[in-house]
C-alpha positions as CSV (number, residue, x, y, z in Angstrom):
1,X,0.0,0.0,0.0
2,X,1.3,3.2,-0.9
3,X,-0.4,5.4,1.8
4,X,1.6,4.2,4.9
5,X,-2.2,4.6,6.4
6,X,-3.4,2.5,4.9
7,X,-3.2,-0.6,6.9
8,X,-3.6,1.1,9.9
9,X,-7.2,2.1,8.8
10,X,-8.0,-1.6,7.3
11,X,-7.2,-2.4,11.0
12,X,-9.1,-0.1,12.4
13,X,-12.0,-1.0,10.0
14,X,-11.7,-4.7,10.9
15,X,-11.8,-4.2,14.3
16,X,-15.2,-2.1,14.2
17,X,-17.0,-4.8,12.3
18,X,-15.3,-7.4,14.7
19,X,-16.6,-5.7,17.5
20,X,-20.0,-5.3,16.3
21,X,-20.1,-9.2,15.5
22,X,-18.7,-10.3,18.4
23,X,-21.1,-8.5,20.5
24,X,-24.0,-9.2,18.8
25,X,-23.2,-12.6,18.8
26,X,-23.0,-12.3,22.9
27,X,-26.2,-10.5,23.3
28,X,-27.7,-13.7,21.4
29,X,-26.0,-16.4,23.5
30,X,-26.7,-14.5,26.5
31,X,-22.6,-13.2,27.4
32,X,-21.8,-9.9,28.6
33,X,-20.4,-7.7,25.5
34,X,-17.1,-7.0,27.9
35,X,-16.5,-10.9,27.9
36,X,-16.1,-10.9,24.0
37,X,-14.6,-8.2,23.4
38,X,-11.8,-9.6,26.0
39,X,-11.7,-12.7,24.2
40,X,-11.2,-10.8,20.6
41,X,-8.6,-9.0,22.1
42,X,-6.9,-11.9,23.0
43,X,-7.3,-13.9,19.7
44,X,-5.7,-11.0,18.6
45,X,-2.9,-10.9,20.5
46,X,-2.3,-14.4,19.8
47,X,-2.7,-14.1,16.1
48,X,-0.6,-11.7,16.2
49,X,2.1,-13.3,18.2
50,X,2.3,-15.7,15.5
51,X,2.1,-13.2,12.5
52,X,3.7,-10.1,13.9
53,X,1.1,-7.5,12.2
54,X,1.1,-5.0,14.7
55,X,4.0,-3.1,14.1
56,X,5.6,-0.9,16.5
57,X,3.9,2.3,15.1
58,X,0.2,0.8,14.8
59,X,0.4,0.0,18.6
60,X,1.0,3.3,19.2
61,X,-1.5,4.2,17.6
62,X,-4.0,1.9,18.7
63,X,-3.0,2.9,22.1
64,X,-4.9,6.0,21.4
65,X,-7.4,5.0,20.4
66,X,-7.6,2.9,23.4
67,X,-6.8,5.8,25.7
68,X,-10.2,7.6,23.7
69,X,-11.6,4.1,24.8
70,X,-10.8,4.7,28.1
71,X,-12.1,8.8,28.5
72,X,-15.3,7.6,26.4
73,X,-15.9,4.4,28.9
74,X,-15.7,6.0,32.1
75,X,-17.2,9.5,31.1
76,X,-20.3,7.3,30.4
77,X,-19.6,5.5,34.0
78,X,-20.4,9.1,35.9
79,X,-22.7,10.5,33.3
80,X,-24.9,7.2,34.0
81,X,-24.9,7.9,37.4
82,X,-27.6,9.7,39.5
83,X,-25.2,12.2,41.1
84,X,-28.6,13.8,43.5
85,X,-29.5,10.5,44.6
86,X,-26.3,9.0,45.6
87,X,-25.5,12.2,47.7
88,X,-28.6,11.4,49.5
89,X,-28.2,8.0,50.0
90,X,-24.8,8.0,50.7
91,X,-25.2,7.1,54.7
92,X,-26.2,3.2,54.1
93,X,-24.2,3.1,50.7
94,X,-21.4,4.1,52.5
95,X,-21.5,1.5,55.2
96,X,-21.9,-0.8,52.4
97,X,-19.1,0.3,49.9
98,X,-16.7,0.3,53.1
99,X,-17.4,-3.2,54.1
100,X,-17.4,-4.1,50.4
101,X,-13.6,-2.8,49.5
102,X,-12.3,-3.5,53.1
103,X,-13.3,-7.3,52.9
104,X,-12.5,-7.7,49.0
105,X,-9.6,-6.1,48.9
106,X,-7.7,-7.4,51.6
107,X,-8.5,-10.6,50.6
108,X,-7.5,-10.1,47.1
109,X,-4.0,-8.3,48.4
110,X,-3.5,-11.7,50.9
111,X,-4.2,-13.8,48.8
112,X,-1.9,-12.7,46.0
113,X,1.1,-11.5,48.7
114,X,1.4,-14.4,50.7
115,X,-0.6,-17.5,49.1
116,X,0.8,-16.6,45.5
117,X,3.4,-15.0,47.0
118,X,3.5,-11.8,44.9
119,X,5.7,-8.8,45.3
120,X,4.1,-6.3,47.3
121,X,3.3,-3.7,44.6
122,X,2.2,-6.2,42.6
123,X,-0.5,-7.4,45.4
124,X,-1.3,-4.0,45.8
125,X,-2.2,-3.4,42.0
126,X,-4.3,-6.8,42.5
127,X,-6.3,-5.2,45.5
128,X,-7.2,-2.1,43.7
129,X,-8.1,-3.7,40.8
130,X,-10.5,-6.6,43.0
131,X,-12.0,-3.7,44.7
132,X,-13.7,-2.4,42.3
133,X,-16.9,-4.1,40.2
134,X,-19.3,-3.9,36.9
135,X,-21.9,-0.7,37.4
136,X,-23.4,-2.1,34.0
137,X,-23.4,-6.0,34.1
138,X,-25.4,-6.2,37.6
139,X,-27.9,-3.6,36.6
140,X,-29.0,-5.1,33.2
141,X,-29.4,-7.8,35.3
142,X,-31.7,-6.0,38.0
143,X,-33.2,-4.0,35.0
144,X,-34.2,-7.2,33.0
145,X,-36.2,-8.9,35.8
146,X,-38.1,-5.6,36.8
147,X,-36.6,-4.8,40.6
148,X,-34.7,-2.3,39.8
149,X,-36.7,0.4,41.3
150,X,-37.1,-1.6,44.5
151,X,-34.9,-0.8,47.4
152,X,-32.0,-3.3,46.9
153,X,-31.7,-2.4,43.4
154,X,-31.7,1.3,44.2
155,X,-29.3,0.8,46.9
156,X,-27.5,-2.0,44.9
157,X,-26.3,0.8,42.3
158,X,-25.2,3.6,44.8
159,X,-22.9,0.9,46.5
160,X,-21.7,0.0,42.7
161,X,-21.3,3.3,41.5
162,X,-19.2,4.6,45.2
163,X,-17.1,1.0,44.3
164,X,-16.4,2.1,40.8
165,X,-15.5,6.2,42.4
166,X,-13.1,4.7,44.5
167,X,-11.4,2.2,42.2
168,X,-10.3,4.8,39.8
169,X,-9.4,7.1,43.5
170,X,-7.3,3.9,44.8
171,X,-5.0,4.0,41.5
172,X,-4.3,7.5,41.5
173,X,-3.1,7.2,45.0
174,X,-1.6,3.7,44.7
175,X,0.7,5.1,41.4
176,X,1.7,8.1,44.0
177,X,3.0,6.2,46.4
178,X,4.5,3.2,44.7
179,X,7.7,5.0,44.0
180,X,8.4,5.2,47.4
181,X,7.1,1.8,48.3
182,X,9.6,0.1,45.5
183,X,12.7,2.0,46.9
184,X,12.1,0.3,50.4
185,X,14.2,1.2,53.3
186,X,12.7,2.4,57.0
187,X,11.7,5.4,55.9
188,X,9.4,4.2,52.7
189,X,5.7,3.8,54.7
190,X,5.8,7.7,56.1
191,X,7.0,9.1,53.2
192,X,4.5,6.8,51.4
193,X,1.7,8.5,53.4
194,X,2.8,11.9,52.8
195,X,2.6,11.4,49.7
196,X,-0.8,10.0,49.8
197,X,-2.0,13.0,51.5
198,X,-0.8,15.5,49.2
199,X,-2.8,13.5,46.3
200,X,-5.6,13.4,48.5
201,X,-5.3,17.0,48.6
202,X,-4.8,17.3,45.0
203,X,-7.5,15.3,44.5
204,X,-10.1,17.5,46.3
205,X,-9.2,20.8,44.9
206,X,-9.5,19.1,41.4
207,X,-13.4,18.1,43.1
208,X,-14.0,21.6,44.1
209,X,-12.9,22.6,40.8
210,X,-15.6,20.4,39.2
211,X,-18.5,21.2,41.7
212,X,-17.7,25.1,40.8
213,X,-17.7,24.0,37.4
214,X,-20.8,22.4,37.4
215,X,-22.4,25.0,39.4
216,X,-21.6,28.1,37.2
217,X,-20.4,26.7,33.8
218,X,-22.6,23.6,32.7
219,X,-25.6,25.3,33.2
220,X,-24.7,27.6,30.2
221,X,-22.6,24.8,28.0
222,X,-25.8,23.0,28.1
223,X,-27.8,25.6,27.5
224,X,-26.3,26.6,24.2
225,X,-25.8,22.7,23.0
226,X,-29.4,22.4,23.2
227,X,-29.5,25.5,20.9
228,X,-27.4,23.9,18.7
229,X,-28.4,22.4,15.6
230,X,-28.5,19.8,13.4
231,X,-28.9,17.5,16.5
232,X,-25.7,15.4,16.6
233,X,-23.8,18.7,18.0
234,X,-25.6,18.6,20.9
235,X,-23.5,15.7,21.6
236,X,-20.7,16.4,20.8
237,X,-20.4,19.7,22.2
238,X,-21.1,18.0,25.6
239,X,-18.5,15.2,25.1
240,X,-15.9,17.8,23.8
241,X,-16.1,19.3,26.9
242,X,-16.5,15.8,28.6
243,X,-12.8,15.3,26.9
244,X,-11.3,18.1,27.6
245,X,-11.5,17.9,31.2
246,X,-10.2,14.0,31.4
247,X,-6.9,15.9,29.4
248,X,-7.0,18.4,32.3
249,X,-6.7,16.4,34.8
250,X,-4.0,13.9,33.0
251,X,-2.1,17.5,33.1
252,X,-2.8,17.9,36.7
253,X,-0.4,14.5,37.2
254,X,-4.0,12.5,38.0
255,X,-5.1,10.1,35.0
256,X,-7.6,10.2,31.6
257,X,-10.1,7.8,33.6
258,X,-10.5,10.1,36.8
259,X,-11.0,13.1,34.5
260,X,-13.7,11.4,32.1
261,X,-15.0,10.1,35.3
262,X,-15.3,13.5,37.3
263,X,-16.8,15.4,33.8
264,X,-19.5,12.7,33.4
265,X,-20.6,13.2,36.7
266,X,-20.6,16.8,36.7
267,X,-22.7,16.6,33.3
268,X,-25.3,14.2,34.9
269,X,-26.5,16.6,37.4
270,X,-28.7,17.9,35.0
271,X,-31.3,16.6,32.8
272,X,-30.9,18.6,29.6
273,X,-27.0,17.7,29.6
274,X,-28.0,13.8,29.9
275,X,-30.9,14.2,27.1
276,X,-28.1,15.8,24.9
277,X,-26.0,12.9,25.8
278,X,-28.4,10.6,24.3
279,X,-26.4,10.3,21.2
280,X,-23.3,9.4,23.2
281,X,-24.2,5.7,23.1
282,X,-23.2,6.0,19.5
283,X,-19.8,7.5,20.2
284,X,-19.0,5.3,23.5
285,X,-20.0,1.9,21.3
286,X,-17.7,3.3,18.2
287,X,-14.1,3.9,21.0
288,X,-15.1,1.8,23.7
289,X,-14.3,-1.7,22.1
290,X,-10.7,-0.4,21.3
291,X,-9.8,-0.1,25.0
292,X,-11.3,-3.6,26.0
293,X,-9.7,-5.4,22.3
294,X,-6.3,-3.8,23.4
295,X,-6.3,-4.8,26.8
296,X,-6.7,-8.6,25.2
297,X,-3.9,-7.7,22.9
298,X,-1.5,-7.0,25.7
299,X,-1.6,-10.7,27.1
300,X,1.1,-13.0,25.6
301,X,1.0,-16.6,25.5
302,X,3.9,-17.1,28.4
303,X,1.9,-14.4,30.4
304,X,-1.3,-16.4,30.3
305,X,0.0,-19.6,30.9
306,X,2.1,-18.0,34.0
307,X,-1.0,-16.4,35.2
308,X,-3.4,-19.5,34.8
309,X,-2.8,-20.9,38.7
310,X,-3.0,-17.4,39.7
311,X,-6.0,-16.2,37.7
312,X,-8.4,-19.5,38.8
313,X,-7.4,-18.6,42.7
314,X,-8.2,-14.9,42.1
315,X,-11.3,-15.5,40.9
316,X,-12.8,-17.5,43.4
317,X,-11.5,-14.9,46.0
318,X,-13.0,-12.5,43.9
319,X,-16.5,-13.9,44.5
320,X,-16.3,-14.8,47.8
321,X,-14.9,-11.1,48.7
322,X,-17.8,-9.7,47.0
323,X,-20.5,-12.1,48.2
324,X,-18.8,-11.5,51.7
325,X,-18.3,-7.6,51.6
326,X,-21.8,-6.5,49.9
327,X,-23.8,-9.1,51.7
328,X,-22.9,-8.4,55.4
329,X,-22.8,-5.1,55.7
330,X,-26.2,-5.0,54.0
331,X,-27.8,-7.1,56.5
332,X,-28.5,-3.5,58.2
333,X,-30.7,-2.5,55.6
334,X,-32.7,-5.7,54.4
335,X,-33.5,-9.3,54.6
336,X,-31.0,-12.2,54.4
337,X,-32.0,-13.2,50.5
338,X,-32.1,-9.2,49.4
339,X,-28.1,-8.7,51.6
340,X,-27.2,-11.9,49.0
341,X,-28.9,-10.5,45.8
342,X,-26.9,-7.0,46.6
343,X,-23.5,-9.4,47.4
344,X,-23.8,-11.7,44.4
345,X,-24.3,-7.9,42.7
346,X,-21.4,-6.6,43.3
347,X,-19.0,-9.9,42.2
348,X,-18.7,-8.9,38.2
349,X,-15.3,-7.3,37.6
350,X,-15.2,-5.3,34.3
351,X,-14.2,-1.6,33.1
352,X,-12.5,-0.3,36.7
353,X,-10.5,-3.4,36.7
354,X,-9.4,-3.4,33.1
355,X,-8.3,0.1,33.5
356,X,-6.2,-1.0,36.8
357,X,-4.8,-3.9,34.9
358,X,-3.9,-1.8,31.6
359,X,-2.2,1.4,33.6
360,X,-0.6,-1.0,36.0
361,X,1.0,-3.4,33.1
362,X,2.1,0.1,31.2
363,X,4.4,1.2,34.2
364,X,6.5,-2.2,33.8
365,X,7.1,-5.2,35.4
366,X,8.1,-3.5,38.7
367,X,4.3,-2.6,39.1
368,X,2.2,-5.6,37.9
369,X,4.2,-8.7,35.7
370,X,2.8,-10.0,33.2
371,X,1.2,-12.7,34.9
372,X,-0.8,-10.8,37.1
373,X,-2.3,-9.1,33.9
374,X,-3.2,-12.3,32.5
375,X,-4.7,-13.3,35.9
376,X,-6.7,-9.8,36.2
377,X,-7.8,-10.4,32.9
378,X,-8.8,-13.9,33.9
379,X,-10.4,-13.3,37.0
380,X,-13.1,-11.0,34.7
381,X,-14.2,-13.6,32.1
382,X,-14.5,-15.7,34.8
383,X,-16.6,-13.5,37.2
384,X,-18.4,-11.7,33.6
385,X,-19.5,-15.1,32.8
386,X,-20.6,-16.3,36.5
387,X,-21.9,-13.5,38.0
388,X,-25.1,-12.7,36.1
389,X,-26.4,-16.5,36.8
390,X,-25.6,-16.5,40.5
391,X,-27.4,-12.8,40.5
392,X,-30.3,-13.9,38.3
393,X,-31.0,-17.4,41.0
394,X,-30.4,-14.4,44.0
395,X,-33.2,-12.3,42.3
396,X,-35.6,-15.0,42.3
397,X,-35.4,-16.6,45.4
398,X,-35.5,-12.8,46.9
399,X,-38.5,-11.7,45.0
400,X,-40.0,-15.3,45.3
401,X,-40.0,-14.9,49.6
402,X,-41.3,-11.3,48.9
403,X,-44.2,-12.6,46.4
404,X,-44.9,-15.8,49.4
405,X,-44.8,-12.7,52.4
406,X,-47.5,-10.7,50.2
């Protein structure tokens, strides 16, 4: 081909249609759309061990794509949530998010520090990652047998969403302080906290600035997208500006994810910005596969047979962390069957994971080996595929005693 892009745009080409097939297929056999995608990703990468067609340059390119992925993915994370209602219901989701990440967390970092016997970054990365779950997998599971609206599903979705917040929080603060964790010495843990502090700090001036932003400036960027015609630029006005503050705060030293993140929560405060953001979904199901197909692409065959051992016992301490950590603390709120339909909930590992996984394995070996990407990767085909059957049988036997009671 005589245009060096060339190639590089077949590939992007193919991997549209790919996606679009792949997930199609899933929605017919019943598998989540995060599960295929993985599993492209990873025929790719294996076809392309063998056959080398990714050169240096298209991975770098692909790379931004997936980092577009990445902004467009989480961005729809925060502008999906309810930002009014999970202010005022953050008293029980609270209680519930902070038994939820205690419990699966530590046993995630245990497990991989002293039964796999990780290093301690490494276990660290593994924690983070576990800690956080699938806002979208659970609730199309709520939504598709009708509770949704009832008071485990409502409360099911503020504990998801905080789990999701938090996940993207942990890394920002875990990539702070694992500089000074990897030099060691006496003086590694204080310095380590001071250093968490001061992100923690950086962190809630870059909130302030996006609570004055969404007090006094989306108001009027809404306002004139709805003016804007034909239709589409609605849209993409919003997401512009959606973008432009993930960049900020990847300039700020934080990350793409907490940016995108922050802006589509500022934006879903208000109902004209999230009807203008109707025509997102379009835009989100054009970048999002890219991020997902690439994080497939960056497993290797020796990584996934390293990570195999690893990957199995991850995944069934990812369950059990989640079943453990959403179900107990919500026995405060509900009955015994409605605490193990909001535990089996939270199990699915998906976007917040991935993105862990795929910043963690781009800062080197140091900071997560290869096999503990494979076994990340693992532990959310396992829990994608698993999860929504152990929810679905939690559902009905919940709703079944409520239906008997009536």
């Amino acid at each position: 081909m005589s245009n060096p892009h060339a190639l590089w745009v077949l590939m992007v080409g193919v991997t549209i249609v790919m996606a679009s097939l792949v997930r199609a297929l899933a929605a017919r056999v019943g598998l989540p759309s995060v599960v295929a995608l993985l599993l492209l990703g990873l025929a790719a990468g294996l076809a392309n061990t063998r056959l080398g067609f990714l050169t240096p340059g298209a991975q770098e390119e692909f790379a931004l794509l997936a980092d577009l992925g990445i902004v467009a993915l989480l961005f729809k994370v925060g502008l999906d949530s309810n930002l009014a209602r999970l202010i005022s219901a953050l008293p029980r989701a609270t209680l519930i998010w902070i038994g939820d990440i205690t419990i699966s967390a530590s046993l995630a970092f245990g497990t991989a520090r002293y039964l796999l016997e990780m290093e301690l970054v490494p276990s660290l990365v593994i924690a983070v990652a576990l800690s956080a779950t699938s806002v979208g997998l659970s609730m199309g599971v709520w939504q598709e047998s009708g509770h949704l609206d009832s008071a485990e599903g409502r409360l099911t979705l503020d504990a998801a969403e905080l789990d999701d917040i938090s996940g993207v929080m942990l890394l920002a603060v875990l990539f702070t302080v694992v500089p000074l964790l990897g030099a060691g010495g006496a003086q590694a843990w204080p310095a380590a906290l001071s250093a968490a502090g001061v992100i923690a700090l950086r962190l809630a001036a870059f909130t302030a600035f996006c609570m004055l932003f969404a007090r006094f400036a989306e108001p009027r960027i809404t306002a004139l997208a709805m003016r804007l015609k034909p239709k589409p630029a609605r849209m993409l006005t919003v997401a512009g500006v959606g973008f432009m503050i993930a960049a900020l705060a990847e300039a700020l030293g934080f990350s793409l994810a907490i940016g995108a993140l922050f802006a589509g929560l500022v934006f879903s405060r208000d109902p004209a910005a999230v009807r203008a953001e109707a025509g997102f979904d379009e835009l989100h199901a054009l970048l999002m596969p890219f991020f997902f197909v690439s994080v497939g692409l960056g497993i290797d065959v020796a990584g996934l047979q390293a990570g195999a051992v690893a990957g199995a016992v991850l995944a069934v301490v990812a369950v059990v962390g989640k079943l453990l950590g959403g179900a107990l603390p919500s026995l405060l709120f509900t009955s015994a069957l409605g605490a193990a339909a909001i535990g089996a909930s939270l199990i699915p590992r998906a976007e917040i994971a991935l993105y862990v996984a795929h910043e963690a394995r781009a800062a080197g070996d140091a900071v997560l080996p290869a096999s503990g990407y494979a076994a990340i990767v693992m532990v959310v085909l396992a829990t994608g595929v698993l999860a929504p059957t152990l929810l679905r049988l939690a559902l009905r036997r919940r709703f079944a005693s409520y239906r008997a009671r009536s």
